[in-house]
Legacy VTK file of the C-alpha trace (Angstrom):
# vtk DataFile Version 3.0
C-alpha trace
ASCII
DATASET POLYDATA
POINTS 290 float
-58.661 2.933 37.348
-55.226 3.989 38.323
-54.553 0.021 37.264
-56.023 0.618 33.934
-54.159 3.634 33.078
-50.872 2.579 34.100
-51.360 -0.630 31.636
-52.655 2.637 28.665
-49.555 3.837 29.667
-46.775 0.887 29.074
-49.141 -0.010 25.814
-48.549 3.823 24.559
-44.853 3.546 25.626
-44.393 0.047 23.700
-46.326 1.664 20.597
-44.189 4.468 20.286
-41.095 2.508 21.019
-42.425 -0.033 18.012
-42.946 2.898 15.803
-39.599 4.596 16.548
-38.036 1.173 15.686
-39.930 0.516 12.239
-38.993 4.032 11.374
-35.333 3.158 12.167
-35.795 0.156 10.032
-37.246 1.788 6.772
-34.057 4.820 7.012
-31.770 2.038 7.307
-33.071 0.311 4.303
-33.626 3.467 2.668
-29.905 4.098 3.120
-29.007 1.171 1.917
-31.628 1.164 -1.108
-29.482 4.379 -1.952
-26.200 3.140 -1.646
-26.290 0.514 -3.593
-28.393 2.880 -6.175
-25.080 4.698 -6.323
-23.175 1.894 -6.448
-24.604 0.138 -9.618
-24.366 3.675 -11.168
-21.013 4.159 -10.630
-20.319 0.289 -11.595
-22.516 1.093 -14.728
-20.509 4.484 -15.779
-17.713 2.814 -15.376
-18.578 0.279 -17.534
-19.782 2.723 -19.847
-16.246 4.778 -19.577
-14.124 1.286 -20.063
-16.319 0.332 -23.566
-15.799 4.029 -24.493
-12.021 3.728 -24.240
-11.990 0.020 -25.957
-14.384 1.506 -28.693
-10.994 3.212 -29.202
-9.043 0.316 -29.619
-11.370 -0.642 -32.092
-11.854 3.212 -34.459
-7.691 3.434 -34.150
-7.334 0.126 -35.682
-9.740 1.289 -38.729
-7.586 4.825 -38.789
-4.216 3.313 -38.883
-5.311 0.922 -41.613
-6.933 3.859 -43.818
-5.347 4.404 -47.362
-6.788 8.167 -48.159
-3.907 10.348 -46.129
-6.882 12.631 -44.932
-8.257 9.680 -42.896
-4.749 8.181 -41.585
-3.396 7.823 -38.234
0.247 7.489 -37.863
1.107 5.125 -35.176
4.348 7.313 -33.968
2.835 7.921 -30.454
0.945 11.348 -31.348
-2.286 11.611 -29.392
-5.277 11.430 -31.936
-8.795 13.043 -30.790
-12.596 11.498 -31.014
-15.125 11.695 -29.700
-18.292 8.818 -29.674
-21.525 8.543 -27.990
-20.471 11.800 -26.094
-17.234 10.481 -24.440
-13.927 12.263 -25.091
-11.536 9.725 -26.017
-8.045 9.986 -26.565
-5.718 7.483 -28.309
-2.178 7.089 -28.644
-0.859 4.549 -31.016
2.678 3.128 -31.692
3.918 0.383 -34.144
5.693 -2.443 -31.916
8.644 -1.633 -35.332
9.808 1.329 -33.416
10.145 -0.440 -30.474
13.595 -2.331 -28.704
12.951 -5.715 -29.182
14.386 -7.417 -25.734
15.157 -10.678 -27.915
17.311 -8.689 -30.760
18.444 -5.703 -29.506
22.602 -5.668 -29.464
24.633 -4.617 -25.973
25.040 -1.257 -27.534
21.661 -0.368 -27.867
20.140 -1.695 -24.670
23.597 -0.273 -22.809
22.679 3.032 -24.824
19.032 2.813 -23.697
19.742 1.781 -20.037
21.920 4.208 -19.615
19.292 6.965 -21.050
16.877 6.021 -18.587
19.400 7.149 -15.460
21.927 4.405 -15.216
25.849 5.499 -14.595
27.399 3.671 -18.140
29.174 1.158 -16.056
25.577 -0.021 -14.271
23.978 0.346 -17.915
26.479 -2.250 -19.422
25.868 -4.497 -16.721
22.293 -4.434 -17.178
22.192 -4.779 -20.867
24.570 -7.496 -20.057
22.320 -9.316 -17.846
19.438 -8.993 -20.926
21.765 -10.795 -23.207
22.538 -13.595 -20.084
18.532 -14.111 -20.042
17.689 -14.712 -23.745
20.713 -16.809 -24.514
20.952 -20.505 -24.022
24.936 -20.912 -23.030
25.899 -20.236 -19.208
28.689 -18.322 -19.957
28.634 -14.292 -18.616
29.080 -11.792 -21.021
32.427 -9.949 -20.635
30.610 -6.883 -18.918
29.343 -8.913 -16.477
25.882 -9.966 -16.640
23.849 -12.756 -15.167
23.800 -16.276 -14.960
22.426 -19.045 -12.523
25.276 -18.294 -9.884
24.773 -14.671 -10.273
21.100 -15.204 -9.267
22.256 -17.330 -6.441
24.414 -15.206 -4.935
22.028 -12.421 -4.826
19.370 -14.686 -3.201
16.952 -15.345 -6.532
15.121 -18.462 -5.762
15.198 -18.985 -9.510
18.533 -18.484 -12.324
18.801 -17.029 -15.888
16.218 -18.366 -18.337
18.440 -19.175 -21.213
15.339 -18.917 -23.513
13.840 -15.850 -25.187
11.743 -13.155 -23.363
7.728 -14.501 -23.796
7.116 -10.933 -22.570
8.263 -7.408 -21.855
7.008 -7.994 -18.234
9.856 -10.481 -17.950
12.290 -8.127 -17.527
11.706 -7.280 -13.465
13.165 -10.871 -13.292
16.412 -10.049 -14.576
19.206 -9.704 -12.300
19.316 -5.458 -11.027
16.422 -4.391 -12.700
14.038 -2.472 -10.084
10.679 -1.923 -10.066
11.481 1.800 -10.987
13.892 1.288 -13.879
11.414 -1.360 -15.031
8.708 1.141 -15.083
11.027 3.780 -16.831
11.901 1.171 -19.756
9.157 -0.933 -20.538
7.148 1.808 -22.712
9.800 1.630 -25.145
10.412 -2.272 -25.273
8.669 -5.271 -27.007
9.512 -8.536 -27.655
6.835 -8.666 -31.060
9.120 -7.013 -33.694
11.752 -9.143 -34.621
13.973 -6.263 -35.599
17.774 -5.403 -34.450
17.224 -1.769 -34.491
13.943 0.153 -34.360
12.371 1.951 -36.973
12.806 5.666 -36.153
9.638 6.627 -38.111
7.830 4.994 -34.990
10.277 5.361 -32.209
10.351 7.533 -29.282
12.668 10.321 -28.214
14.288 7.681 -25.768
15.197 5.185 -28.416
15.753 7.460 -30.786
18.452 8.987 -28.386
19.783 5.294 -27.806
19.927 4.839 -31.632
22.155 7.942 -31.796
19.690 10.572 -32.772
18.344 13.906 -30.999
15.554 12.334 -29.958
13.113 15.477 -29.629
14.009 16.415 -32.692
13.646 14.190 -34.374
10.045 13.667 -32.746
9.181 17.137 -33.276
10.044 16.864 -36.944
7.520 14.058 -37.444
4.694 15.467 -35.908
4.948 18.735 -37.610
4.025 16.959 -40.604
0.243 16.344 -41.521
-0.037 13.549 -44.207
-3.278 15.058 -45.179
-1.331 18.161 -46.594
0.365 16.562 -49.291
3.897 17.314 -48.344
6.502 14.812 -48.645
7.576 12.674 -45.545
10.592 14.507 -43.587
13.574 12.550 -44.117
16.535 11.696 -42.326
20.043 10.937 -43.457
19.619 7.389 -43.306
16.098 7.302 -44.750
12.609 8.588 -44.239
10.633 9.132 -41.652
7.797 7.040 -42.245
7.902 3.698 -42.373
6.146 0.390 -42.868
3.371 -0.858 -40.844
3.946 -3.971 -38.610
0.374 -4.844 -37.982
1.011 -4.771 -34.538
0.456 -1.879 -32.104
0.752 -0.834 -28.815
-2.204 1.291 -27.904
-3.738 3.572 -24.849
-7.779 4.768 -25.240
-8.825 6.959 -22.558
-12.275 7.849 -22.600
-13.658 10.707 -20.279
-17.605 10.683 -20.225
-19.343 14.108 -19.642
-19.705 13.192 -15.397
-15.861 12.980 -16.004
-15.696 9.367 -15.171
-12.590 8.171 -16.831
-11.160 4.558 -17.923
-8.138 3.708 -19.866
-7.098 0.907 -22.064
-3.851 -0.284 -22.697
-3.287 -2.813 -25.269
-1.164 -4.788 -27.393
-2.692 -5.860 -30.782
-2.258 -7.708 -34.014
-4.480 -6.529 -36.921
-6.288 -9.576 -38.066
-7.653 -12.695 -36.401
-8.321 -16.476 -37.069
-11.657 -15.749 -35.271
-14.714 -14.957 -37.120
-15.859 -11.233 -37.116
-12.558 -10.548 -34.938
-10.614 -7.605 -36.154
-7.350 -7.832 -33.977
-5.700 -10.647 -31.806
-5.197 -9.242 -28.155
-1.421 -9.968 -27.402
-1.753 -7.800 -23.992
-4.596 -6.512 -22.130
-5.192 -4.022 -19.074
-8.005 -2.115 -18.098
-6.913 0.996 -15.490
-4.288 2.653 -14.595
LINES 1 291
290 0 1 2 3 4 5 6 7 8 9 10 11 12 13 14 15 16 17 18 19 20 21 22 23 24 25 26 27 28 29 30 31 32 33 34 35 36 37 38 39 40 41 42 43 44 45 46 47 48 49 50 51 52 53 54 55 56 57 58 59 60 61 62 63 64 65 66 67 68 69 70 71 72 73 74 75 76 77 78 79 80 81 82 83 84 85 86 87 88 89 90 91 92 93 94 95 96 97 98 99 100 101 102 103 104 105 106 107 108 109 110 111 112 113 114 115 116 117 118 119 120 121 122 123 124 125 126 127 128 129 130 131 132 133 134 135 136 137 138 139 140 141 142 143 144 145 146 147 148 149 150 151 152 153 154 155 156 157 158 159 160 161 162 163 164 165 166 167 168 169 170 171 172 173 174 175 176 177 178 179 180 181 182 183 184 185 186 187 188 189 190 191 192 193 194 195 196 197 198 199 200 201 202 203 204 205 206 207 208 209 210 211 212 213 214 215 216 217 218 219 220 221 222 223 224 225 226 227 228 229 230 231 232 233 234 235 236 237 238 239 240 241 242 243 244 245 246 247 248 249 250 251 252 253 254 255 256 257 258 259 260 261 262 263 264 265 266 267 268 269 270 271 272 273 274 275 276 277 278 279 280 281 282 283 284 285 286 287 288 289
């Protein structure tokens, strides 16, 4: 008998520890059922968030191109409000014309500009040299200095001056004494899609504008006052008015917000128009996030 309950005993024990264990085993895949619940919602809201903020890509493109004044978005860098399918979005817009164009700006704009951005004028003229060393084919320095292979040498560059245009604004951390944080300063303002010497200042920002010679701010804060819908004339300046002709090619930043305030942003270059069918825009530069 005693026998007999002893073995009751060990069977009891081995049940409960069996049951203790399968209970163990359905949390854990409970918890893990959960997490990766959360997971795929989060993936999915962000998903949600990033087609928000490319939707407006898509509704600034249409805005820009309006012809009724009421309907118009001026692509001078002014943040323009919408909302769809319940997501706050928030778009900034900016013709690539009121840009510095890295392959046609003169020294004394990009010295001007460089030296906006923080640079003593001496550094600045250097640097805007070193630009000019990049995009040119010749191996000769530029008189303030500037960059060619030897430079690169002597400061340990596995690789010399290009001698060929810039392909990109992202380019530019390659050039000889540009860091990471002056890159970061400059490259808002810079393109290499306009094809223009100087600017257009109906487009610009206060930090070109300043480099062009202008008060910047003011200048800024002139423009935006003005609503085309109102009927007003254009604010002028001495050397001509403040709004100026489309490009077709913008720089633009969605961020959408959804109502769980999940963000995403969208920064993009784009080209109104494409060769593919039902395309609106050619991508020239794409990046999702911050």
């Amino acid at each position: 008998m005693k026998r007999r309950a002893g073995q009751r005993g060990v069977a009891l024990l081995l049940v409960m520890w069996l049951i203790a264990l399968l209970a163990a085993l359905v949390g854990a895949f409970a918890l893990i059922a959960r997490t990766e619940h959360l997971q795929g919602r989060v993936l999915v809201r962000g998903l949600v968030a990033e087609n928000a903020a490319r939707a407006g890509i898509e509704y600034a493109l249409t805005r820009v191109a309006a012809t009724d004044p009421r309907q118009q978005w001026l692509p001078d860098g002014r943040t323009h409000r919408w909302r769809y399918s319940g997501a706050h979005i928030e778009v900034k817009i900016v013709d690539e014309n009121g840009k510095i164009d890295l392959n046609q700006a003169d020294i004394t704009l990009l010295t001007e500009f460089i030296r906006g951005a923080g640079s003593d004028p001496r550094q600045a003229a250097t640097l805007a040299a070193a630009i000019l060393d990049w995009r040119d084919p010749d191996s000769l320095s530029q008189p303030a200095g500037g960059g060619e292979d030897g430079d690169y040498a002597s400061a340990g560059l596995p690789y010399g001056s290009k001698d060929a245009e810039f392909e990109s604004v992202a380019e530019l951390e390659q050039v000889l004494g540009f860091s990471p944080a002056l890159y970061a300063k400059l490259a808002p303002h810079l393109t290499v899609f306009s094809g223009r010497v100087r600017p257009d200042p109906a487009f610009a920002s206060a930090e070109v504008l300043d480099a062009m010679g202008m008060n910047g701010a003011e200048v800024v804060a002139s423009r935006q006052r003005w609503d085309p819908s109102s009927g007003l004339p254009a604010p002028t300046l001495s050397d001509g008015s403040l709004v100026g002709g489309s490009s077709g090619t913008y720089s633009i930043e969605s961020r959408a917000r959804l109502a769980d305030r999940r963000e995403a942003v969208v920064r993009a270059v784009v080209r109104a128009g494409s060769s593919m069918p039902g395309a609106a825009y050619t991508p020239l530069r794409w990046q999702a996030g911050d």
